[in-house]
Each structure stands twice: as C-alpha cells, then as structure tokens.
N, C-alpha and C positions, 0 to 999 in steps of 0.2 A: 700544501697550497694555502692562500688567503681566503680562512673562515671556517678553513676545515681545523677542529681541536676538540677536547675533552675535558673543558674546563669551565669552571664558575667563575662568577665576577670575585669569589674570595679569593682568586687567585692572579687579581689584576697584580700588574710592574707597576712602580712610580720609580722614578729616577731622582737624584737632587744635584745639580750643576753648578758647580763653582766658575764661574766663567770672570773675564778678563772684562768687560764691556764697562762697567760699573765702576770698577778695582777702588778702595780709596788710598790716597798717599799722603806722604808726610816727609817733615824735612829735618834732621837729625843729625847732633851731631857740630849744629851753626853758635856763634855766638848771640846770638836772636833769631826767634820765630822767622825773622822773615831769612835765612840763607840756613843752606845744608844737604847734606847726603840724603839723596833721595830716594824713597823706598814707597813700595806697592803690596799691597793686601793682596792675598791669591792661595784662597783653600784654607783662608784662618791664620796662614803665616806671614809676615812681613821679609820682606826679601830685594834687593838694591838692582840697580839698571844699568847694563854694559855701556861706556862711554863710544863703543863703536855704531859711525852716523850721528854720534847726538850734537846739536849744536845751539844756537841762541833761540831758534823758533820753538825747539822743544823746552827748554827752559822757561820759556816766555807761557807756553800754555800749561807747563806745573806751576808759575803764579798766578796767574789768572786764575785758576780753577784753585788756589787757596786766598783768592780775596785779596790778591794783590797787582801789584802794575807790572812793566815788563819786566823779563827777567836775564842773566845773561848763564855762561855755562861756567864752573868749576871745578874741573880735573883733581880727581888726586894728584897729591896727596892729603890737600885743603880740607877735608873734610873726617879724614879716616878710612880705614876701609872697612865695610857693614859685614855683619856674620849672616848666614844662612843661606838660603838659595840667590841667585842669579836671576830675578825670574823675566826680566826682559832685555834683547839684544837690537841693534837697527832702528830704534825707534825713528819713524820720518813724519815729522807732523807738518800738517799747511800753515797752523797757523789760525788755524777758526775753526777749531775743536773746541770744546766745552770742558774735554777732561782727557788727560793724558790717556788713560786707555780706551779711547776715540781713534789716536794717533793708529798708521800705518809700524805694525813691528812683524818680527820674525815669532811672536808666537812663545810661550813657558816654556817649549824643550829645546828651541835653536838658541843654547849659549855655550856650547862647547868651547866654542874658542876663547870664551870670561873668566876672569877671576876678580876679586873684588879690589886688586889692585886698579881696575879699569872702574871702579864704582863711579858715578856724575852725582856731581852737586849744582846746586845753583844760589844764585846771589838774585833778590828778588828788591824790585826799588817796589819805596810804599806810596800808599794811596795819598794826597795831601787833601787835607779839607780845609775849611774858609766858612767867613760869615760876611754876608757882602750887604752893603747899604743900611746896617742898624745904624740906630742914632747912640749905641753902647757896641765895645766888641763882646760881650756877652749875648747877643741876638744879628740875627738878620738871614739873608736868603742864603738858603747849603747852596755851596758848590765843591766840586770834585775833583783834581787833578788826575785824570787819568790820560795814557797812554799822548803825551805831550801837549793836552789843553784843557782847558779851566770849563766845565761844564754843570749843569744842575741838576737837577733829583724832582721828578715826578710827584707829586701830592696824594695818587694815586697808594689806597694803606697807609698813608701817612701819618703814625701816631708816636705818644711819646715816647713805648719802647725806640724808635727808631734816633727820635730825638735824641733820647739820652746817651746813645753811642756816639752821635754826633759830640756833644756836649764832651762827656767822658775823653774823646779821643784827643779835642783841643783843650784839654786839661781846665774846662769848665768846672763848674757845678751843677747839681743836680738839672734836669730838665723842667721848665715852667709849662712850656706848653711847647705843641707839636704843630704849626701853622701853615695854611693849604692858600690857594691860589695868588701868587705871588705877593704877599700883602709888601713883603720890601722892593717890592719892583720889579718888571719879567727881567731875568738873563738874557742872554743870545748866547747863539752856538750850540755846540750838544747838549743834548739832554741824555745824560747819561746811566740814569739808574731808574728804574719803575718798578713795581708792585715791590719796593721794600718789605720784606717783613724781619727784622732785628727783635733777639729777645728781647738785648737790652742788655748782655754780659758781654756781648764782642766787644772786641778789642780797637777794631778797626770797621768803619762801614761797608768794606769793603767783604768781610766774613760774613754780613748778614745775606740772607737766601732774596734773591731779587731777580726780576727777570731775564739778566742776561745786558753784558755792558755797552751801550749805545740801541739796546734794545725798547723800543718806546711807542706806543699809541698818543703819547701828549703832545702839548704846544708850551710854549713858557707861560702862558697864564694860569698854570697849572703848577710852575716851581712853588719846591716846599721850603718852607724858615722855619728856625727854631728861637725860642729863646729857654737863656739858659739863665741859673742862679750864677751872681759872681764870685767869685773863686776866694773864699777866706783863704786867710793868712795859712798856711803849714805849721801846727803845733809842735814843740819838742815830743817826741817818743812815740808820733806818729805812723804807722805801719802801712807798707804798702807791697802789693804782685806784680814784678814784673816781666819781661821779656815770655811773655802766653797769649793765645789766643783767646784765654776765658777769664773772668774775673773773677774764679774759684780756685785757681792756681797758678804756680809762677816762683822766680825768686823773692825772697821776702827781705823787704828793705827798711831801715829805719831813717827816719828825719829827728835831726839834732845840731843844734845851731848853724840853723841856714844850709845844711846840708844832708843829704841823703845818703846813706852808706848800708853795706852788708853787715 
C-alpha cells in the first residue's frame, strides 16, 4: 500500500522524458533555408512526418514557428525522402499553434502505415521588410509584410542588435542607431512584432525571439526606426554566406566584376 516501504531517500526514482511538446524542426534537403523536408527532434534523433492529413495549415505553422510567413505543403518527391524514424503521422493543426508539436497528431508509435516515401515538405514565403518615411532609403520607420499586410515593430527592447538585422536583411550597412517612438511618423494598421530581442546574426527579423506575431501591448507612437550605414560599392574578391539562418554559416560566395558567383 501507499507509505508502507523499507527504504531511504538514497533510494529515491527520477525519471528523464523525452517528450513531443517542445520537439524542435528543421527543413532539409530545400534549395533555401526557407523550403524543405521536414523533420522533428525526438529522443536526440531527427526523424520526417507522414504526409497522411497534412495540408497548408500545418505547413503554415512549421513557418511561422521558423521566422517565416505562410507556408504551403510539398509532397514527395520534391524534397527527397529523409532516413531514420517516422516520428510523426495525422498531423491536424488549427492554425494558431506556436509550434508544430503543439499541433493535434497520432503520437511517435502510430506510423505503421509511413514510409518516407510519404515524407512532407514545405515551401515557406519570407518576411518582407521596408523603411518608411526617411528623407534617405538607408533609415526610417520598420515595417513588416507578414501574413498579407504591411505592419510595424514595437520600440519596446528596441536596440541595435535588432537594427542591424533589419539593416543586414535589406542588404544595408552596418546599423547607426536603433530609434524608439515613432520619430518617422506613427504607421497604422498592425503592429506586428514586440519585445524584439535579435542577436544581431539572423538572417531575417523574423528568426529573432519576439513576443509572438500580431502579439502586442503597444500603440504606433511606440513604432521603432532604424537608420542604417549606406551600402558601399561590393569590392572584387569580396566574400560572402549564403542561403542560412546564421551569419556563421552558409554557402560561401565570391564577388567579381559586378557579379557574385560560387
């Protein structure tokens, strides 16, 4: 019965749970970061997702949940088909999930009926950003194309790591300063992004950790600007990382008379 035993605390249980809730993924396999065979962490091993049930909503919330806009579905053979486990079948999401293994599935042992010929890919459209109302197009107020309209970015954390993703992503230069309450003039419409925090390596603003998209305690007197250094000329033998989420790795490209190449 419960209490009856003959044992010391030296002989407590702990357990350690690999569980689904959390899972992170990735996309593999695409001709860019933003499309490809999608696959799930689960017990330390990476492992792809039965196409049976999936459709554009679930696609749409493995971009969103990698810092991108909507997304639609990709059937093999588009992508390859992935090695290892199966680890998820049925997926059925609503749609305002924060992260694929949020989504409604059949659970790591219901894939009998998978093989990785059934693996899902997705095709993920990207974030667009804008600098609205400088008197240069190197400054003025962020704004954000997400999920089909032009919205702006909270002041709130607002500093120049963030800037300089901004910067970076519209193939600026460096960031000059990181600017808070609308100083080029409130936006309308959504406010799209708050408590920014970007290191400052992403790729897109859309990878940095923020609170959640159209998620917002602000008013537009609160839109944030940047300004940025203007973009020198591209030297011959120039070096550059592309098609990554980090600006530590990527394909490595050279610039050479007026053009970029592998």
């Amino acid at each position: 019965p419960i209490g009856s035993h003959n044992c010391g605390h030296i002989e407590d249980t702990g357990v350690t749970c690999f569980g689904l809730y959390d899972a992170a993924i990735r996309l593999t396999g695409g001709r860019s970061e933003r499309e490809g065979r999608v696959e799930i962490m689960y017990q330390g091993i990476w492992g792809t997702i039965c196409g049976n049930g999936w459709d554009d909503v679930d696609a749409t919330v493995v971009c969103k949940e990698l810092g991108y806009a909507n997304g639609t579905t990709a059937l093999q053979p588009q992508f390859g088909p992935g090695t290892g486990p199966v680890w998820l079948n049925q997926v059925s999401c609503s749609g305002n999930e924060g992260k694929l293994s949020h989504c409604i599935h059949n659970g790591a042992s219901n894939v009998e009926n998978c093989s990785h010929a059934q693996d899902v890919g997705v095709l993920c459209d990207a974030i667009q950003v804008r600098l609205v109302n400088g008197p240069t197009n190197y400054e003025g107020r962020v704004e954000v194309y997400y999920d089909g309209q032009w919205g702006t970015v909270c002041d709130d954390f607002w500093d120049l790591a963030d800037a300089q993703v901004v910067c970076s992503e519209l193939g600026l230069g460096k960031a000059v300063a990181a600017i808070h309450s609308a100083a080029y003039g409130e936006g309308s419409g959504q406010i799209w992004l708050d408590d920014l925090r970007c290191v400052g390596t992403e790729r897109t603003i859309g990878n940095c950790s923020h609170g959640g998209w159209g998620s917002n305690d602000c008013s537009h007197f609160e839109d944030a600007s940047v300004k940025c250094a203007p973009v020198e000329p591209v030297k011959n033998g120039t070096l550059r990382l592309v098609e990554s989420n980090s600006s530590t790795e990527g394909r490595l490209e050279l610039h050479f008379s007026g053009e970029w190449g592998t």
